[in-house]
C-alpha positions in Angstrom: 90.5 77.1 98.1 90.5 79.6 101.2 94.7 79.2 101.5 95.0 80.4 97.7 94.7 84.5 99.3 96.9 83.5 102.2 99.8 82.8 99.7 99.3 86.0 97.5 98.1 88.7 99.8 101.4 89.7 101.1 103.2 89.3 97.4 100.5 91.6 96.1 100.5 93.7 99.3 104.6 94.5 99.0 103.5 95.8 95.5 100.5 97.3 95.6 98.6 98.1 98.7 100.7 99.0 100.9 99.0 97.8 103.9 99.2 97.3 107.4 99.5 94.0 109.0 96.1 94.0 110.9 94.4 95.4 107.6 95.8 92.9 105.6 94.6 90.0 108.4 91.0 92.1 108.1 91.4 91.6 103.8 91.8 87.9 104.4 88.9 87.7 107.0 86.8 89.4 104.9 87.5 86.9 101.9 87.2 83.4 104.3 83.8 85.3 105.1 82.4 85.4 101.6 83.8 81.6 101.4 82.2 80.7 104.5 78.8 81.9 103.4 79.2 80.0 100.3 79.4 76.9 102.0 77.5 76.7 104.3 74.3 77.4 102.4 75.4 75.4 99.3 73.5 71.9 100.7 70.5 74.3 100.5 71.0 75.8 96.8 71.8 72.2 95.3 68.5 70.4 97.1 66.6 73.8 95.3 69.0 73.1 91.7 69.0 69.4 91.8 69.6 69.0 87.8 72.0 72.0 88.3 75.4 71.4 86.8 77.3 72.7 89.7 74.8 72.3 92.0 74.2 76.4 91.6 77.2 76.7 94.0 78.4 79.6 92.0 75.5 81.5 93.7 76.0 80.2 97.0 78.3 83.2 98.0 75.3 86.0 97.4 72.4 83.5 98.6 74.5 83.4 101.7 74.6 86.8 101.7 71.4 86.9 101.6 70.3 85.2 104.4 73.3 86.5 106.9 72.0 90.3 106.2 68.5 89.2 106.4 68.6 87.2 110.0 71.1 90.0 111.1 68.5 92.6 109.8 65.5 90.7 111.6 67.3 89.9 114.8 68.3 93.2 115.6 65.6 94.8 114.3 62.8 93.3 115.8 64.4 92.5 119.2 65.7 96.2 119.4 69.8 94.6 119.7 73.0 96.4 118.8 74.7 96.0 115.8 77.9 94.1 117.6 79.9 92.0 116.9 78.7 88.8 118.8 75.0 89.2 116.8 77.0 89.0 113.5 78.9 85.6 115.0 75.3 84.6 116.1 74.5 84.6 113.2 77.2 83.1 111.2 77.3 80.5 113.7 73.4 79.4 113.3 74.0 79.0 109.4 76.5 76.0 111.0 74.0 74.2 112.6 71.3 74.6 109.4 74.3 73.5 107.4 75.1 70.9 109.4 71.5 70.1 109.4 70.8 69.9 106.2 73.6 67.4 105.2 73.1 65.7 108.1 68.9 64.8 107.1 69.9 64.2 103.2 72.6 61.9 103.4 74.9 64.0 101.2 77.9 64.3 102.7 79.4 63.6 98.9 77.9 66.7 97.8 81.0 69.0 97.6 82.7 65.7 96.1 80.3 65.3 93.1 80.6 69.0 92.3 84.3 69.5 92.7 85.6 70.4 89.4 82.9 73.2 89.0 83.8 74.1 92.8 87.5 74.5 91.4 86.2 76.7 88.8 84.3 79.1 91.2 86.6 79.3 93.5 89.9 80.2 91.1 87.3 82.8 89.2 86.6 84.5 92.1 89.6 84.7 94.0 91.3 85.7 90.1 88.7 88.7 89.9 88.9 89.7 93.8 92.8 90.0 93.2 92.4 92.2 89.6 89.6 94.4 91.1 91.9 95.2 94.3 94.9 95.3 92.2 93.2 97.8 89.9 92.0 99.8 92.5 95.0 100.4 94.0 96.2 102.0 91.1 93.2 105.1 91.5 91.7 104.3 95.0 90.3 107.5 95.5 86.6 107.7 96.6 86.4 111.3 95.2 84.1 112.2 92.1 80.3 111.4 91.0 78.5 110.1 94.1 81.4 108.4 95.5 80.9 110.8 98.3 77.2 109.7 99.3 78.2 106.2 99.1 81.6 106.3 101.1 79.5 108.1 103.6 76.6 105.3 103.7 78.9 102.4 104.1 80.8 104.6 107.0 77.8 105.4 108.4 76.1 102.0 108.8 79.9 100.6 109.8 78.7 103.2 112.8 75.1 102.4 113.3 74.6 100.2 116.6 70.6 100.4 116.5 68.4 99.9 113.5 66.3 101.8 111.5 68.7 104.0 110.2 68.7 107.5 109.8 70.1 109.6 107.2 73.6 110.8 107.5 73.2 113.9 105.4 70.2 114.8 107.5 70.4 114.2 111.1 67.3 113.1 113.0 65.2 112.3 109.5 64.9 108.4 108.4 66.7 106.9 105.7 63.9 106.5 102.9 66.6 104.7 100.3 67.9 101.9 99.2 70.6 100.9 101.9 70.6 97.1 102.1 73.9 97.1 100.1 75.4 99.6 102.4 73.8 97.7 105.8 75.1 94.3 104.0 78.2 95.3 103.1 79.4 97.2 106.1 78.4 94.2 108.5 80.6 91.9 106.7 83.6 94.8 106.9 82.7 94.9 110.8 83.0 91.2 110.6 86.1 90.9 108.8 87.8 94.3 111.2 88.3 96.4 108.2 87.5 100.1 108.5 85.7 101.9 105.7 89.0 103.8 104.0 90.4 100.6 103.2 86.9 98.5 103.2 85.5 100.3 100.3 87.8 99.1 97.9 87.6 95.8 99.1 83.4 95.9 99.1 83.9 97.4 95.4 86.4 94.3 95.0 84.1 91.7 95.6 81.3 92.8 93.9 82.6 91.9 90.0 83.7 88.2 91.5 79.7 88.0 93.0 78.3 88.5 89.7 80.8 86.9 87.6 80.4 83.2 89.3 76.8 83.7 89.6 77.0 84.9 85.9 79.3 81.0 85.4 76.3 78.6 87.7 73.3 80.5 85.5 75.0 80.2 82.1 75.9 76.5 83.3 73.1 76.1 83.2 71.6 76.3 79.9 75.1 75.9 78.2 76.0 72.8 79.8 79.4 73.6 78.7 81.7 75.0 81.6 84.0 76.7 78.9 81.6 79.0 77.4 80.1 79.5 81.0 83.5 80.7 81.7 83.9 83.0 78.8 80.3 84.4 79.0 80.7 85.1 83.0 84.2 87.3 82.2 82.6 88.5 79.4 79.9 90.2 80.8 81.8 91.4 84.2 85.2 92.7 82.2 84.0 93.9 78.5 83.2 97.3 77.5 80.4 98.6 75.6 80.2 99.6 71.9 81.0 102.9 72.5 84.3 102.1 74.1 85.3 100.7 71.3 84.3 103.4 69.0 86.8 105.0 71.4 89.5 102.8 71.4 89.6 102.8 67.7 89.2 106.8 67.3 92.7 107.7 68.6 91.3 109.9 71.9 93.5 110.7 74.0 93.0 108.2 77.4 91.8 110.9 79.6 88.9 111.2 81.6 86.5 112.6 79.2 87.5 109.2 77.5 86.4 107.1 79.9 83.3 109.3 81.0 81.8 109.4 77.3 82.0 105.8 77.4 78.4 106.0 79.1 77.2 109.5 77.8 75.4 108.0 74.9 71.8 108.9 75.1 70.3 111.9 74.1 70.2 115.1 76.6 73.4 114.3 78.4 71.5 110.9 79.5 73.1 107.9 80.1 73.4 104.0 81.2 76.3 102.3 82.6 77.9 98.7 82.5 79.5 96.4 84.9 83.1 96.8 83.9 82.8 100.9 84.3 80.6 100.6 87.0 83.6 98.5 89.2 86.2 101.1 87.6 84.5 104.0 88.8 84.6 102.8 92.3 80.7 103.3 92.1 79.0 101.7 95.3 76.0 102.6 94.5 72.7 100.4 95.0 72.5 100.1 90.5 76.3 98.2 91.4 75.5 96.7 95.1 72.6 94.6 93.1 73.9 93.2 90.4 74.7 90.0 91.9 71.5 89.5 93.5 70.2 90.0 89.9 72.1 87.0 88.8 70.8 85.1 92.0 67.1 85.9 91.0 67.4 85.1 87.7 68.7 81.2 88.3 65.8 81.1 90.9 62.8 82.3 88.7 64.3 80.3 85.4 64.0 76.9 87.7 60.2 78.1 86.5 60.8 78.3 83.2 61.9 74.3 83.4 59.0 71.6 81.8 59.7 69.3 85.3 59.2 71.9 87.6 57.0 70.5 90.5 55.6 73.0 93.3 58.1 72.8 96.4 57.2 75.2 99.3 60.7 75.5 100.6 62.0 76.6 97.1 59.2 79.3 96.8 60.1 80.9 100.3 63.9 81.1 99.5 63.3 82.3 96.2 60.6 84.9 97.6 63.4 85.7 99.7 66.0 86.0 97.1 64.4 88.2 94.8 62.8 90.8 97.8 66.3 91.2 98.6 66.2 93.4 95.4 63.5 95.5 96.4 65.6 97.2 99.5 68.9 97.1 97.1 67.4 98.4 94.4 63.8 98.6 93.5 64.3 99.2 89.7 66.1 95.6 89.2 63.5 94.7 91.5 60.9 95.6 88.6 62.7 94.5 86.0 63.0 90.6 87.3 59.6 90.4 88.0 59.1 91.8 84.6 60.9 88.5 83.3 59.4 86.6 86.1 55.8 87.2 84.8 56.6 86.5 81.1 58.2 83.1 81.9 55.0 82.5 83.8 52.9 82.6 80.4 55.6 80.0 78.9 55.1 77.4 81.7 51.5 78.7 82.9 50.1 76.0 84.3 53.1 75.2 86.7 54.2 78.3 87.5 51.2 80.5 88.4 50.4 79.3 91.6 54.3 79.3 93.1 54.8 82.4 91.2 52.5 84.2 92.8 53.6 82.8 96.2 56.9 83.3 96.0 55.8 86.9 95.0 53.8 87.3 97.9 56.7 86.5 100.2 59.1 88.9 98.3 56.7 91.4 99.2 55.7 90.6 103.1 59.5 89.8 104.4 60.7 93.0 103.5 57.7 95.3 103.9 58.9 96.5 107.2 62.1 98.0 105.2 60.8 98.9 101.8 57.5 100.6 103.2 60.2 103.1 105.3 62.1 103.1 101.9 59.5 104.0 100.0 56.7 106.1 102.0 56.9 109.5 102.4 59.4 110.5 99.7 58.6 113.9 97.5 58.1 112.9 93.6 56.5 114.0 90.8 54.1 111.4 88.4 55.0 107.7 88.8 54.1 106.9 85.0 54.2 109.3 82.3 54.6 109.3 78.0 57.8 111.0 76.7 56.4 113.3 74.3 60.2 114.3 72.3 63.6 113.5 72.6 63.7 109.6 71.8 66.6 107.9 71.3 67.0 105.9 68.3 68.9 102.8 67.1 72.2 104.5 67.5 71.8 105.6 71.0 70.9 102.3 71.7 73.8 100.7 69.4 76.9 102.7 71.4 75.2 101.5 74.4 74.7 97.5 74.1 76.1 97.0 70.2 78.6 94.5 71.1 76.1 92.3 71.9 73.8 92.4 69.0 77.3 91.2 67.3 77.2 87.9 69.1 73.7 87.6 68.4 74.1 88.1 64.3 76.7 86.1 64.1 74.9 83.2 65.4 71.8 83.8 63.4 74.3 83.9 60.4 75.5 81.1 60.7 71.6 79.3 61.8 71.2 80.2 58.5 74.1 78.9 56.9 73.4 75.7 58.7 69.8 76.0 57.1 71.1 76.7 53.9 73.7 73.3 53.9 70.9 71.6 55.8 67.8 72.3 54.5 66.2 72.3 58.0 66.3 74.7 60.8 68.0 74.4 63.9 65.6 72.8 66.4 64.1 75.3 69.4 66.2 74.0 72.3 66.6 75.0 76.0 69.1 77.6 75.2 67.3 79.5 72.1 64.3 79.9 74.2 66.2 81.9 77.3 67.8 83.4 74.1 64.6 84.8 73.4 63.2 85.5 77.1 66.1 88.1 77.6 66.4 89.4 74.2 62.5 89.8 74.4 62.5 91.7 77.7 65.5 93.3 76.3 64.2 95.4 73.9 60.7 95.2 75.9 62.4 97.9 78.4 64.3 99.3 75.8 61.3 100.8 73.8 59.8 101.4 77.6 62.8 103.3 78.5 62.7 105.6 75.1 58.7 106.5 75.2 57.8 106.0 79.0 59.1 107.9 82.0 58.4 106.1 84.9 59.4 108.3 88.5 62.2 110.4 86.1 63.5 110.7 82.7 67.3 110.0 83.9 66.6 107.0 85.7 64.4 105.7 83.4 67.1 105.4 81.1 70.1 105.2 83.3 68.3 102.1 85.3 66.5 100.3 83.0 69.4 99.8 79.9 72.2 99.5 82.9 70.3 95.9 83.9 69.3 96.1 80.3 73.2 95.2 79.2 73.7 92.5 81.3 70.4 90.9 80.4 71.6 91.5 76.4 74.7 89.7 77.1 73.5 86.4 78.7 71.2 86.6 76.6 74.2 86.6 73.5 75.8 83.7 75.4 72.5 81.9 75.9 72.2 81.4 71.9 75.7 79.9 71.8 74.1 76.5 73.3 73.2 74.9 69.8 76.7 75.9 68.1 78.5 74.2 70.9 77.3 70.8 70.1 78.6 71.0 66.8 81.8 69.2 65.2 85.4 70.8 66.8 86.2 71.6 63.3 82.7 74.1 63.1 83.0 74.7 66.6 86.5 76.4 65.7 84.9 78.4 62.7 82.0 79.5 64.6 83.7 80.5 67.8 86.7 82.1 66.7 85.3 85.4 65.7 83.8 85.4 68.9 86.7 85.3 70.7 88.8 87.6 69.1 86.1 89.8 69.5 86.1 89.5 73.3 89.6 90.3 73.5 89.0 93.4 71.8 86.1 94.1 74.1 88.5 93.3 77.1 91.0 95.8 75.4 88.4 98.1 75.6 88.1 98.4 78.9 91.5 98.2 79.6 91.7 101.4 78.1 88.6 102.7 80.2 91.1 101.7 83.1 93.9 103.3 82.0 91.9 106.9 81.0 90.8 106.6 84.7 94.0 106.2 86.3 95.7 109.0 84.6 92.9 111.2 85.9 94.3 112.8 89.6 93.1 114.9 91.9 96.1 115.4 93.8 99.7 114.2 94.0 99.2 111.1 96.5 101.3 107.5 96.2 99.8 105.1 93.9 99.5 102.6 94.1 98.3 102.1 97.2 94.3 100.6 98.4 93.1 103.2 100.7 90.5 105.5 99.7 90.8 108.9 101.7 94.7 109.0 100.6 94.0 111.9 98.5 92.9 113.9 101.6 96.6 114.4 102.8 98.1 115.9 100.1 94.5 118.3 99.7 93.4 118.8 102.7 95.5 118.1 105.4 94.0 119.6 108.7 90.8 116.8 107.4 93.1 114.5 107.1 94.2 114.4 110.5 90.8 115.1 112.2 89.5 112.5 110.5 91.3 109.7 111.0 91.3 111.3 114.7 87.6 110.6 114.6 87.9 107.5 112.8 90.4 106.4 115.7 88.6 107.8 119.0 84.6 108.3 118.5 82.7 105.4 118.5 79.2 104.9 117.6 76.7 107.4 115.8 77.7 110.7 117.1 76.2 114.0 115.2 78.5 116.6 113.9 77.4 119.9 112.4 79.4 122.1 109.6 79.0 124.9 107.0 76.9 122.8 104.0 78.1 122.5 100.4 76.0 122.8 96.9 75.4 119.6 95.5 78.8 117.9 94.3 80.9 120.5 96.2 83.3 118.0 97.2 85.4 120.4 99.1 82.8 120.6 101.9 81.1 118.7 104.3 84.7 116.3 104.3 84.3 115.3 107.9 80.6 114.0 108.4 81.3 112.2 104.4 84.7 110.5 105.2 84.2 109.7 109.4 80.1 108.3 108.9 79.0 110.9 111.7 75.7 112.3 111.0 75.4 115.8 110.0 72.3 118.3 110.4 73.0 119.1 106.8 75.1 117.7 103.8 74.3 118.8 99.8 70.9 120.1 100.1 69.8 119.7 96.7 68.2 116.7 95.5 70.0 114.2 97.7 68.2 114.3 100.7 65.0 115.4 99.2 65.1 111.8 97.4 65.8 110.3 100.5 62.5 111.8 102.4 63.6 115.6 103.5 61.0 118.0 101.9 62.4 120.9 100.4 60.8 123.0 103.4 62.6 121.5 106.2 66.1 121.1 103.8 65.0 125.3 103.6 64.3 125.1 107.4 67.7 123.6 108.4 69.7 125.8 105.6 68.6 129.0 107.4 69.2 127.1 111.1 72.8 126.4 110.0 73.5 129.9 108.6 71.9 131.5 111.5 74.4 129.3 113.9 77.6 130.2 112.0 76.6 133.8 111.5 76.4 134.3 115.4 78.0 131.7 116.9 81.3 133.9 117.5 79.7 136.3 119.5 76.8 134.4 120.9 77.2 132.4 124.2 73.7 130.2 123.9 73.8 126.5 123.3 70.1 126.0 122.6 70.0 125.3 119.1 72.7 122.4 119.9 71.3 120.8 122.4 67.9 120.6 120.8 69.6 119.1 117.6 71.5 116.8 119.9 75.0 118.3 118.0 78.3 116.3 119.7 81.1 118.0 117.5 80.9 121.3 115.6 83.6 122.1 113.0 84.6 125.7 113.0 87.4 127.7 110.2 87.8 131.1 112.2 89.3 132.6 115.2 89.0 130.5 118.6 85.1 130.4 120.2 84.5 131.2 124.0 81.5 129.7 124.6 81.2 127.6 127.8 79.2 124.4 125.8 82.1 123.8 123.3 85.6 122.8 124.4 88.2 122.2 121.8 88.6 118.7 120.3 91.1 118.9 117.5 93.0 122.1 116.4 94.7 122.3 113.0 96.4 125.3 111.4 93.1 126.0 109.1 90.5 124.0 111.3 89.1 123.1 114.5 86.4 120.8 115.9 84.6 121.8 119.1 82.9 119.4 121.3 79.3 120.1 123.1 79.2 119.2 126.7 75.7 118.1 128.0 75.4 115.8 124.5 
């Protein structure tokens, strides 16, 4: 239903974004993109999901993504080729011919016919989400606060890049050793579509929720078999709050920030765990966000293993080998977690599963070694494993975190008991009850790992672990509901009711996390509006104009060096954060340590920069700039004489100096 945005976009553009005509054609562009993807790979996911109900085509969209960043990846990778546009059409149009391909040697030109109410369903759920998330954006677009700066800077960066590997933007010259396939993914499809990062981020934060929410519909599908509580669970898990949101709601604090920021301060220490629904508010793109619908997509590939008439299928194992690496250079903690639940649904179906288990681990591993081994070599760290000798959480912690969910999960086991009580029998042990028990088992599995292990770090041993840990809980509640919904509509109402009203207070919930956020400002800029440097015109004006200068005029990966900030000093290092440019030095703290700089070069390159700025004004020598390969230096005092740097932009409190000879 591709026209459905064509129709709304300008309503919803007269009242909320506020958008120019080409960046409004680059918003639709960007959507038919995602459709496009879905389609053309969907005669693939329903020869792998024969028995599936919709043919898994609510995770075509992310297994196309999957495959378009990967062949991009390899093709320009390997064959040393610019990141251009043509490669990304190349691409796009070689997925045609397997599509065509692969309808063409099946016979199943019906496919899309068979499938077409659940296609209906996807579609409307995404394109329902993709317009609430960019509608809600709009109404606090700013990417300001948290690590909104590191990521905005990323996704510019890599909207930059023309040759692969990539190196880090906060440290010039040193290799990115992080988790950037979200980034690499997500700016490629913003290249594609002609959006530029200020109003692309939004919309890469827009479409993130809809991924996960219709690949949260085809993998509750199914085990539910029912499309309505599909429906509800997928919502469910992408819109509601946690328990502590509702502790909130109900407490009478005032909708501030500190309300919606204690919503995930739970743990002990100041430690914390997020959710989807505050994760998309926040405006986080952060790899935690960027993977949870490639989460969803490796889940409904490893449970086809959990099925009694799974057969070994070669095809199947490589895609799904594909599928869940993907995680591993998004982020390697979900990466863990799945093959975590990978290995116990192995025990439960040994004998078929161990042998394409192990090769579709074996291909997770090799395709992506050429990424993750630069990712993941060479970075300073202290012990991988350790024991937590004090400070465990206990049930509370755990309660304000993910207690909306063990709601679901009593009341169903309330009533199994009332039905064994009327009955004299137990429910039998069907389908659903046992992935009830998979993710409730891994659940509380990394739960109790969480509280009494620290693996890498404390924080993100907590913070990773019970983030992935909440949406596991919660198909996990909606997994249990498959015996109650083959009851009698008269039972079905009693049992399901509570339920519901429940949800809606969990939806009120974070409507309320909204609201606390959109009252927070930093400035007085026009809301709403869906561009995410706005701010920086009513703050800091001179950057305003520089960098949309830069944004405008330089093209490619051009290095840029300015006066460094502490860690979470948003007021400096605005142009190399909001333009992409790589600077020598951004935050040196414990960002670019975790991304490979030791603290003795970040020390090294604090004293360089220092040094610069302390003599630059009287010093006429260029050395140290043309070693480092600088094209732009930003400078706050009176005007420089030296012969290498010629003015580029001049504010009333700023000025930019380009090298010659760079």
């Amino acid at each position: 239903m591709p026209f459905i945005p064509f129709i709304i976009f300008p309503f919803l553009n007269a009242l909320f974004f506020h958008l120019e005509f080409k960046e409004i054609l680059g918003l639709y562009s960007y959507y038919l993109l995602l459709f496009f993807l879905g389609l053309v790979v969907y005669p693939f996911m329903s020869l792998f999901f024969p028995h599936h109900p919709d043919g898994a085509y609510g995770a075509s969209r992310i297994f196309g993504l999957v495959l378009f960043s990967y062949l991009l990846w390899s093709v320009t990778a390997f064959f040393n080729m610019p990141l251009l546009h043509l490669n990304i059409l190349g691409v796009l149009i070689f997925l045609c011919f397997i599509f065509v391909a692969v309808i063409f040697i099946h016979d199943d030109a019906l496919l899309f016919v068979k499938h077409k109410k659940d296609l209906i369903i996807v579609e409307t759920l995404f394109s329902f989400l993709f317009f609430f998330f960019l509608i809600q954006f709009s109404m606090h677009p700013e990417a300001y606060g948290g690590e909104k700066a590191m990521d905005f800077s990323l996704l510019s960066y890599f909207t930059r890049l023309e040759y692969l590997p990539p190196h880090d933007p906060w440290a010039q010259g040193s290799l990115l050793r992080y988790y950037y396939w979200g980034y690499f993914l997500f700016s490629e499809l913003l290249k594609g579509a002609g959006l530029i990062p200020k109003v692309g981020y939004l919309v890469a934060m827009a479409s993130i929720g809809p991924l996960m929410a219709v690949a949260c519909y085809s993998f509750l599908l199914g085990i539910l078999r029912r499309r309505f509580l599909a429906l509800w669970g997928a919502l469910s898990i992408v819109l509601a709050c946690n328990y502590q949101s509702l502790i909130n709601l109900f407490t009478k604090r005032p909708l501030d920030f500190s309300y919606f920021w204690s919503a995930t301060r739970v743990f002990k220490m100041g430690l914390f765990a997020e959710f989807p629904s505050w994760s998309f508010t926040f405006l986080d793109l952060h790899p935690h966000v960027m993977a949870y619908p490639f989460v969803i997509l490796a889940l409904l590939f490893i449970w086809r293993f959990f099925e009694t008439r799974f057969v070994f299928n070669f095809s199947f194992c490589f895609f799904a080998g594909i599928s869940l690496g993907v995680l591993a250079v998004t982020n390697f903690w979900d990466f863990l977690i799945v093959y975590f639940l990978f290995g116990m649904i192995v025990l439960f179906n040994f004998r078929r599963a161990i042998l394409p288990s192990l090769l579709t681990f074996f291909i997770s591993i090799i395709f992506y070694l050429p990424i993750s081994f630069v990712m993941l070599v060479g970075r300073e760290g202290g012990s991988f494993l350790s024991f937590e000798k004090d400070s465990y959480n206990g049930l509370f912690e755990f309660l304000s975190h993910q207690g909306q969910w063990w709601f679901f999960i009593g009341w169903a086991f309330i009533l199994g008991f009332v039905f064994y009580i009327f009955k004299k029998r137990m429910p039998k042990i069907d389908y659903g009850f046992k992935s009830f028990l998979l993710l409730l088992g891994a659940s509380f599995a990394l739960m109790i790992f969480s509280n009494y292990f620290i693996l890498v770090d404390k924080i993100n041993s907590i913070f990773k672990m019970n983030t992935t840990v909440w949406v596991l809980m919660g198909l996990g509640s909606f997994a249990i509901l498959r015996k109650f919904s083959f009851m009698k509509f008269k039972y079905r109402v009693l049992f399901f009711s509570p339920l519901l009203i429940f949800t809606f207070v969990l939806l009120a919930g974070n409507m309320a996390n909204i609201s606390a956020l959109s009252s927070f400002t930093q400035s007085s800029r026009p809301r709403p509006l869906l561009e995410a440097t706005a701010f920086l015109k009513t703050n800091s004006f001179d950057y305003a104009l520089a960098i949309e200068k830069m944004n405008t005029e330089v093209i490619g990966d051009k290095n840029i060096l300015e006066p460094y900030g502490k860690t979470y000093d948003f007021e400096s290092n605005k142009l190399s954060i909001y333009t992409g440019l790589s600077s020598y030095l951004v935050w040196p703290g414990q960002h670019v340590n975790q991304r490979g700089l030791s603290w003795k070069e970040i020390e090294t390159r604090k004293a360089e920069v220092d040094s610069f700025y302390q003599t630059i004004a009287e010093s006429t020598d260029c050395t140290f700039l043309k070693a480092k390969r600088i094209d732009f230096v930003e400078w706050t005092g009176e005007a420089l004489t030296s012969k290498c740097l010629k003015i580029w932009f001049e504010g009333k409190n700023l000025k930019i100096y380009k090298t010659s000879g760079n």
